[in-house]
C-alpha positions in Angstrom: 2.5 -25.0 -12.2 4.0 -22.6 -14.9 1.6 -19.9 -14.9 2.2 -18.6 -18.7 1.0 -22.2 -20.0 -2.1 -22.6 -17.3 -2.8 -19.2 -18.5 -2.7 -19.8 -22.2 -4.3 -23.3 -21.7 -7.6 -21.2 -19.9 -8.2 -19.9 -23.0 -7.9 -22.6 -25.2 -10.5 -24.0 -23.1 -12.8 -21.0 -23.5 -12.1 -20.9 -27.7 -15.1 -19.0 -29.2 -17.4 -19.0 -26.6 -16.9 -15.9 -24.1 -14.4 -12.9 -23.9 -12.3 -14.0 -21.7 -9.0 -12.9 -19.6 -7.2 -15.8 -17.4 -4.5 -15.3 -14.9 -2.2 -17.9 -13.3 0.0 -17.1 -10.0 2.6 -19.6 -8.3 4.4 -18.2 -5.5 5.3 -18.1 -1.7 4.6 -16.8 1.5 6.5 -17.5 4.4 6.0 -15.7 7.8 8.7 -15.9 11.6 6.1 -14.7 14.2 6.9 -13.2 17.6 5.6 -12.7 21.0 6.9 -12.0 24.1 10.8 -11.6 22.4 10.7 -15.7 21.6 10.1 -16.9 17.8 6.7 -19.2 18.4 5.7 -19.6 14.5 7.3 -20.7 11.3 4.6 -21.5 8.2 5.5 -21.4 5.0 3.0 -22.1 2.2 2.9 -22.8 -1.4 0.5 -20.6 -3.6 -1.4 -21.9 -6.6 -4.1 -19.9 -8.6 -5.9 -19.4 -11.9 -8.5 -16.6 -12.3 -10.7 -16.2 -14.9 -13.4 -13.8 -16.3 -15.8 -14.0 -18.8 -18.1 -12.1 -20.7 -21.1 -13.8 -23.0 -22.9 -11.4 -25.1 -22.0 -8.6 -22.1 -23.2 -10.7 -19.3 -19.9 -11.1 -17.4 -18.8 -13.1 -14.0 -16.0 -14.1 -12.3 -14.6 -17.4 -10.9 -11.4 -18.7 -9.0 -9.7 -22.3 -8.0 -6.6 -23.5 -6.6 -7.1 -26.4 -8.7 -4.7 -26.7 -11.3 -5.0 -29.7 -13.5 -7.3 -30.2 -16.9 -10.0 -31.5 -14.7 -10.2 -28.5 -12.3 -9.3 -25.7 -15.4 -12.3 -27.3 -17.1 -14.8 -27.1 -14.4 -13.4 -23.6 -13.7 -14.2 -22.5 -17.6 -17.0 -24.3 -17.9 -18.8 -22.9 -14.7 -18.0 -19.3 -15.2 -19.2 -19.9 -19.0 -22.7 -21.1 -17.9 -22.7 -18.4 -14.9 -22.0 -16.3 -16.9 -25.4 -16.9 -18.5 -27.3 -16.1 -15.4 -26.3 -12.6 -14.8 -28.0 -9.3 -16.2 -26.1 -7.4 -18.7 -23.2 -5.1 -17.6 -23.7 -2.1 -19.6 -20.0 -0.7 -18.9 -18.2 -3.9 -19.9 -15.2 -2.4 -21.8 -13.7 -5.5 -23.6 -10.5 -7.4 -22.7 -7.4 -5.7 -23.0 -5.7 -5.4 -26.7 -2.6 -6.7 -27.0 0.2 -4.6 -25.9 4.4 -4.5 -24.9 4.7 -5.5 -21.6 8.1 -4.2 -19.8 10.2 -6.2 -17.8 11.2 -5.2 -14.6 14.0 -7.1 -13.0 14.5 -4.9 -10.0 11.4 -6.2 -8.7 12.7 -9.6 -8.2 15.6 -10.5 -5.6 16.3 -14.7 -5.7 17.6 -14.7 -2.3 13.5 -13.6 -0.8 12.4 -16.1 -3.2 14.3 -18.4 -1.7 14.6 -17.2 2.4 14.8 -20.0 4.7 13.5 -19.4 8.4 16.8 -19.7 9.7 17.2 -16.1 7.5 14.0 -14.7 8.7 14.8 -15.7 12.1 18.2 -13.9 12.8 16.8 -10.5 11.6 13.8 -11.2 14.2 16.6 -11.9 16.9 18.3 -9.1 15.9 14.9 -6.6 16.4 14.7 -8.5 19.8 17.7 -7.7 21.1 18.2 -4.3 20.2 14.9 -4.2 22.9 17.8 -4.4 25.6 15.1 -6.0 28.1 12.0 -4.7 26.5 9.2 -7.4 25.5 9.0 -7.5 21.4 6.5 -8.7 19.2 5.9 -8.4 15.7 6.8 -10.8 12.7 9.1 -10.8 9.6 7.9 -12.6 6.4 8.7 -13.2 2.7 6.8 -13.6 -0.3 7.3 -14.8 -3.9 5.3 -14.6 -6.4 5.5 -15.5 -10.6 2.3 -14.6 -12.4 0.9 -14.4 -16.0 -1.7 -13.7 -17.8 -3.7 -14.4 -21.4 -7.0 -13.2 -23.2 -8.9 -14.0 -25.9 -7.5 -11.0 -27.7 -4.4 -12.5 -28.5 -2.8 -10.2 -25.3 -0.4 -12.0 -22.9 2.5 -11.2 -20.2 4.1 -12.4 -16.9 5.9 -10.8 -14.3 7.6 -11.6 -10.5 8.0 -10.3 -7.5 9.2 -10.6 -4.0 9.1 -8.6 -0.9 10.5 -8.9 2.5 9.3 -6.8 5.6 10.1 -6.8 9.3 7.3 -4.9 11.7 7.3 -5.3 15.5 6.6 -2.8 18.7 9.0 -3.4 21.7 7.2 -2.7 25.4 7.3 -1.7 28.4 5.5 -2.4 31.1 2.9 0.8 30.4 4.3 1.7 26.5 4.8 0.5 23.5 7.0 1.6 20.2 6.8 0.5 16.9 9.2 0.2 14.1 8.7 -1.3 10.3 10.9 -1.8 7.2 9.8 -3.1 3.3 11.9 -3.5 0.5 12.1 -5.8 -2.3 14.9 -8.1 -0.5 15.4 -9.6 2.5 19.1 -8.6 2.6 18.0 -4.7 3.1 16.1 -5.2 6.4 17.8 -4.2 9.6 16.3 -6.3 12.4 18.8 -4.0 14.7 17.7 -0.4 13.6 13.9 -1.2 13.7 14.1 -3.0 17.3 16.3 0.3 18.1 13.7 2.8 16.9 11.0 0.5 18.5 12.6 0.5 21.7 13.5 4.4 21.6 9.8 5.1 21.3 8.8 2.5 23.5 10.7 4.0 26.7 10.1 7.7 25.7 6.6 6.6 25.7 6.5 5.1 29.4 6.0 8.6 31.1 2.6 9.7 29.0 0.5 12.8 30.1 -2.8 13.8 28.5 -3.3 16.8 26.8 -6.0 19.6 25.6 -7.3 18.7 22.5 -7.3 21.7 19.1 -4.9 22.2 16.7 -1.2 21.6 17.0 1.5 21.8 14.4 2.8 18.2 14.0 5.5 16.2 12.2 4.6 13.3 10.7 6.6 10.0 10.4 6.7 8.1 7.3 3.9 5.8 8.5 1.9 9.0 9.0 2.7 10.4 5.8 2.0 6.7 3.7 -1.5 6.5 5.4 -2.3 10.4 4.1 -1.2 9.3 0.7 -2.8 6.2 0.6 -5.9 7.8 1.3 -5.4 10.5 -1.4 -5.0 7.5 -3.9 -8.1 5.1 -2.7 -10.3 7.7 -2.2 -9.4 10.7 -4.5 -7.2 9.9 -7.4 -9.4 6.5 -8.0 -11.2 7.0 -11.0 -14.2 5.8 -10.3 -14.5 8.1 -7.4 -14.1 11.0 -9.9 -16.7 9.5 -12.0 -19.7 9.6 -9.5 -18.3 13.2 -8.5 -17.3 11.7 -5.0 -13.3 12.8 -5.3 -11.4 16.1 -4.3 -9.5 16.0 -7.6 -9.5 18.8 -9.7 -7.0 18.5 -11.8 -4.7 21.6 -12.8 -5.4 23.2 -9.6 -3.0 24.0 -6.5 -4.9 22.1 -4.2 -1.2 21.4 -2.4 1.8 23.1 -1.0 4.4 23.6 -3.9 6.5 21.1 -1.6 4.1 18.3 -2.5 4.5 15.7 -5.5 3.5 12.2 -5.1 4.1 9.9 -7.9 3.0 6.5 -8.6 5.3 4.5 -10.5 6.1 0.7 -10.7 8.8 0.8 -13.0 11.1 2.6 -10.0 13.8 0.4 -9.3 12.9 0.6 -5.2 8.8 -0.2 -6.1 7.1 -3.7 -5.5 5.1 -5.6 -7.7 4.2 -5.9 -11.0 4.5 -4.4 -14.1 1.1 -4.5 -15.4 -2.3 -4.1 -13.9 -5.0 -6.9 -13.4 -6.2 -6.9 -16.9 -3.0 -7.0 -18.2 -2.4 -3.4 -18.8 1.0 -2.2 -18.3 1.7 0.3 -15.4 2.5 3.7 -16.4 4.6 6.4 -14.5 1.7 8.7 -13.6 1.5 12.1 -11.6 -0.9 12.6 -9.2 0.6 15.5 -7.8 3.4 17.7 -9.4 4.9 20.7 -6.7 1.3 21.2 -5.7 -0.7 20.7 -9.0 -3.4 17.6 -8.4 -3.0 15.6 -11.8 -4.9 13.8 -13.4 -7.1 10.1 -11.9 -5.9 6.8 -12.4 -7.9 4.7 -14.9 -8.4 0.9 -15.5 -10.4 0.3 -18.7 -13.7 0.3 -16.8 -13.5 4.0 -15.4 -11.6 5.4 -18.6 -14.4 4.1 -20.2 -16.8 6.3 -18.8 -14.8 9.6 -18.6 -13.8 9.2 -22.4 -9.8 8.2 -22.0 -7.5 5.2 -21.6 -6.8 2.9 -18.7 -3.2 4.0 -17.3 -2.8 0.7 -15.7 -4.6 0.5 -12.2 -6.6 -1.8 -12.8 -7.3 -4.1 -9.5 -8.8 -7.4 -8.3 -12.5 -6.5 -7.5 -12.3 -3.1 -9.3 -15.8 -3.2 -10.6 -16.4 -2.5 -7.3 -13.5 -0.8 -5.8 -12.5 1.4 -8.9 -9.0 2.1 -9.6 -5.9 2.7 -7.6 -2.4 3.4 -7.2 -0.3 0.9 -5.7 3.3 2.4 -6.0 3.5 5.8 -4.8 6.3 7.7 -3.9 5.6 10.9 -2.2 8.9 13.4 -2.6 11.1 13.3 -0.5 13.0 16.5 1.2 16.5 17.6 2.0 16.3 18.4 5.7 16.9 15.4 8.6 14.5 15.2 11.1 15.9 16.9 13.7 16.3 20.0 11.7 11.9 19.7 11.1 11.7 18.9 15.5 14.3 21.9 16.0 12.0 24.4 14.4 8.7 23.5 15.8 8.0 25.9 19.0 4.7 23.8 20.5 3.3 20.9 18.6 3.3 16.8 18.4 5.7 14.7 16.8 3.3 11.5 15.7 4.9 7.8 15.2 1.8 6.2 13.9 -1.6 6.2 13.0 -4.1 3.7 13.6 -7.6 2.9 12.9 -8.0 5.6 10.2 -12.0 6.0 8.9 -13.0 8.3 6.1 -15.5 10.6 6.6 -15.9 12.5 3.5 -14.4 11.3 0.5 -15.1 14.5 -1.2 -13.2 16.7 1.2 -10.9 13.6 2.4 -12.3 14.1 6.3 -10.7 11.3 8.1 -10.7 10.3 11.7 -8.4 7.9 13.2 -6.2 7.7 16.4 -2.4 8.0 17.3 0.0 5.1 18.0 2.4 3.8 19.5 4.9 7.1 19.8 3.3 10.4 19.8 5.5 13.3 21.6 5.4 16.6 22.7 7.8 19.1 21.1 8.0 22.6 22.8 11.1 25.3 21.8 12.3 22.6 18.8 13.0 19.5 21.6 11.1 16.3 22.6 10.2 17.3 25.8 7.8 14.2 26.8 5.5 11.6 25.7 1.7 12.4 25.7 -1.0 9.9 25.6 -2.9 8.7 22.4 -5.0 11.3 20.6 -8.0 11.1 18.4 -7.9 13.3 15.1 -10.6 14.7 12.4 -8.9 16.2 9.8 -9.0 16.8 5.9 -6.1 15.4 4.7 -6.5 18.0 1.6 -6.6 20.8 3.8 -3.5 19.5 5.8 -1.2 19.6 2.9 -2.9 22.6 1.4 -0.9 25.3 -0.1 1.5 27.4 2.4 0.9 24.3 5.2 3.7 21.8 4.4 6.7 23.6 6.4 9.2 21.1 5.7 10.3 17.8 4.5 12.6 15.2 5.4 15.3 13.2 3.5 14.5 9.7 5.4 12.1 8.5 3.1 11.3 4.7 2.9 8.5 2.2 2.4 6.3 2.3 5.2 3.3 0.5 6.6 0.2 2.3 6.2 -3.8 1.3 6.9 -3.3 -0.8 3.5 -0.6 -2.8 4.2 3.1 -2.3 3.6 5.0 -1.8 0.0 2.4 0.7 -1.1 4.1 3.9 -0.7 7.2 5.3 0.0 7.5 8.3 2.2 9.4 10.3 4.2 8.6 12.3 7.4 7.2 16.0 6.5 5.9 18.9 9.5 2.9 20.5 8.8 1.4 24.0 10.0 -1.6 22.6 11.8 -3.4 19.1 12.9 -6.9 18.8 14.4 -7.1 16.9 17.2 -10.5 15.9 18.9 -9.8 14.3 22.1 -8.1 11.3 23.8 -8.5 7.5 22.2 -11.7 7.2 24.2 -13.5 9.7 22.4 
């Protein structure tokens, strides 16, 4: 399938009788699974699919197929045309997008992912294994491709590609585990070895575990830490839709941050994934939700701008009317301090790998529970002294990176997994002044 023509021929098959924007994605997904430090799955499978939505005198629907020929692009248009019909009218419809430049990002595309054979994926998951020295491993490394475009029936068109590799495992012992993950937009940047090292560092640190009193310790925060806190910021607070119904944190030109905090989201950086234009065909703009403590201004897709007066800044996702908008390439600042220098100058607190199973509580003040994984340490007089059990947390994430409580950050800033999936944000490891945890991963 070539995705600008399937694109382009959805409309034509729509002609004057709806609003309409189509999209067309080819692409694929290949995943090396792992258990118990032996490869036991290979799959590879090829992607096809259109998307279309339309809008009839503002009564809008949506409809998807995998089917790609006349016959099925007919009965896709056709059905969401007399679906369409059926629905009440959507008062905030904003229009399709107007046509508009659409940059070209190159960076974003490496031929060799596109093209990874398992033999490829394999030798970086042997190479996580056996850095393991004896432990057990698990985890999986996978590819993904993907060439999409899109047209509307306002003359506005683009496409775009993308790849992304990423390697994520845990090695074990027999009564710990440690975790270790790596993204990038190429396969050739992963380092099976270093993330089966780091996983198996953790792992055996971890194996000696004590419990401890639950209150507020100062902490530092791995990247995987850090990406979930941002991640959250961006879903729940800088979403615009969140502002809208007055259910966000955000008010921008304030210091609600320490100075040392700025967190970007841009997909034209040369180290982002994806695409440069949003789901209705928007382009992606460099935008700042956080600038040396300032909060900045929400991220828009043409729904949300809509109805707080301004323009769509290109966050625009799949589901939005329900979701709102969101950033999807952040990059929280990085620092000019290694990690050991943060460790050294903590007196008593936690050093925390992971977290895991992260709930909001309170979008408004970003209260968010969730549990520590995989790695979480005891540092007394600036060393790792010991491993301590897993620990539940309630904190604000605001209030946690509020002015005068960032106390340092790192220079080992990377793409790291967070409760969204991987690729999303790019963080590095940053101590804090205080962390508020509630009591053990029972409770």
């Amino acid at each position: 399938m070539n995705p600008e023509q399937t694109a382009a021929r959805i409309i034509e098959m729509v002609g004057n009788r709806a609003e309409a924007h189509a999209s067309a994605t080819t692409g694929v997904a290949s995943l090396t699974r792992f258990a118990n430090s032996f490869i036991h799955q290979n799959v590879s499978e090829v992607q096809h699919a259109v998307a279309l939505k339309v809008a009839v005198d503002g009564r809008v629907t949506s409809a998807r197929t995998s089917r790609v020929d006349d016959d099925g692009l007919r009965s896709l248009v056709d059905g969401a045309i007399e679906a369409a019909a059926l629905q009440p009218v959507d008062g905030d419809w904003p229009g399709v997008s107007p046509p508009e430049e659409i940059p070209q990002i190159d960076e974003h595309y490496d031929v060799g992912t596109a093209e990874a054979t398992p033999e490829e994926r394999s030798t970086i998951v042997a190479d996580f294994i056996d850095a393991g020295d004896g432990l057990v491993a698990a985890g999986y490394c996978d590819t993904e491709a993907t060439d999409h475009a899109f047209a509307n029936s306002r003359g506005h068109s683009g496409k775009g590609r993308m790849t992304r590799a990423t390697v994520d495992g845990i090695q074990q012992t027999d009564t710990s585990a440690g975790s270790a993950h790596q993204t990038s937009v190429a396969l050739h940047d992963l380092a099976g070895d270093a993330a089966g090292i780091l996983a198996s560092q953790r792992a055996r640190d971890s194996a000696a575990a004590y419990d401890i009193k639950p209150g507020e310790y100062e902490v530092v925060l791995a990247p995987e830490c850090v990406a979930t806190i941002a991640i959250f910021l961006g879903f729940y607070g800088f979403n615009g839709k969140a502002v809208n119904e007055g259910q966000s944190f955000v008010d921008t030109g304030a210091l609600q941050f320490d100075e040392a905090v700025e967190l970007v989201d841009d997909s034209a950086d040369p180290r982002a994934l994806g695409l440069a234009f949003d789901a209705e065909g928007t382009p992606k703009r460099r935008h700042l939700l956080i600038g040396d403590g300032v909060t900045g201004d929400p991220v828009h897709d043409r729904r949300t701008g809509g109805k707080a007066g301004t323009a769509s800044t290109g966050h625009s996702i799949a589901g939005g009317e329900a979701w709102g908008a969101i950033p999807t390439n952040m990059f929280f600042r990085g620092g000019s301090e290694h990690v050991e220098n943060l460790i050294a100058d903590v007196e008593r607190g936690l050093y925390v790998s992971t977290f895991n199973y992260c709930r909001i509580l309170d979008p408004k003040s970003q209260v968010v529970t969730g549990l520590t994984r995989n790695g979480t340490f005891m540092i007394e007089n600036g060393a790792v002294t010991g491993a301590v059990t897993n620990l539940r947390f309630t904190q604000s994430f605001v209030d946690a990176l509020a002015p005068g409580r960032v106390l340092g950050v790192a220079d080992d800033g990377r793409f790291a997994d967070s409760e969204f999936g991987p690729g999303l944000v790019h963080a590095p490891t940053v101590r804090l002044a205080g962390w508020n945890f509630t009591g053990g991963a029972e409770g």
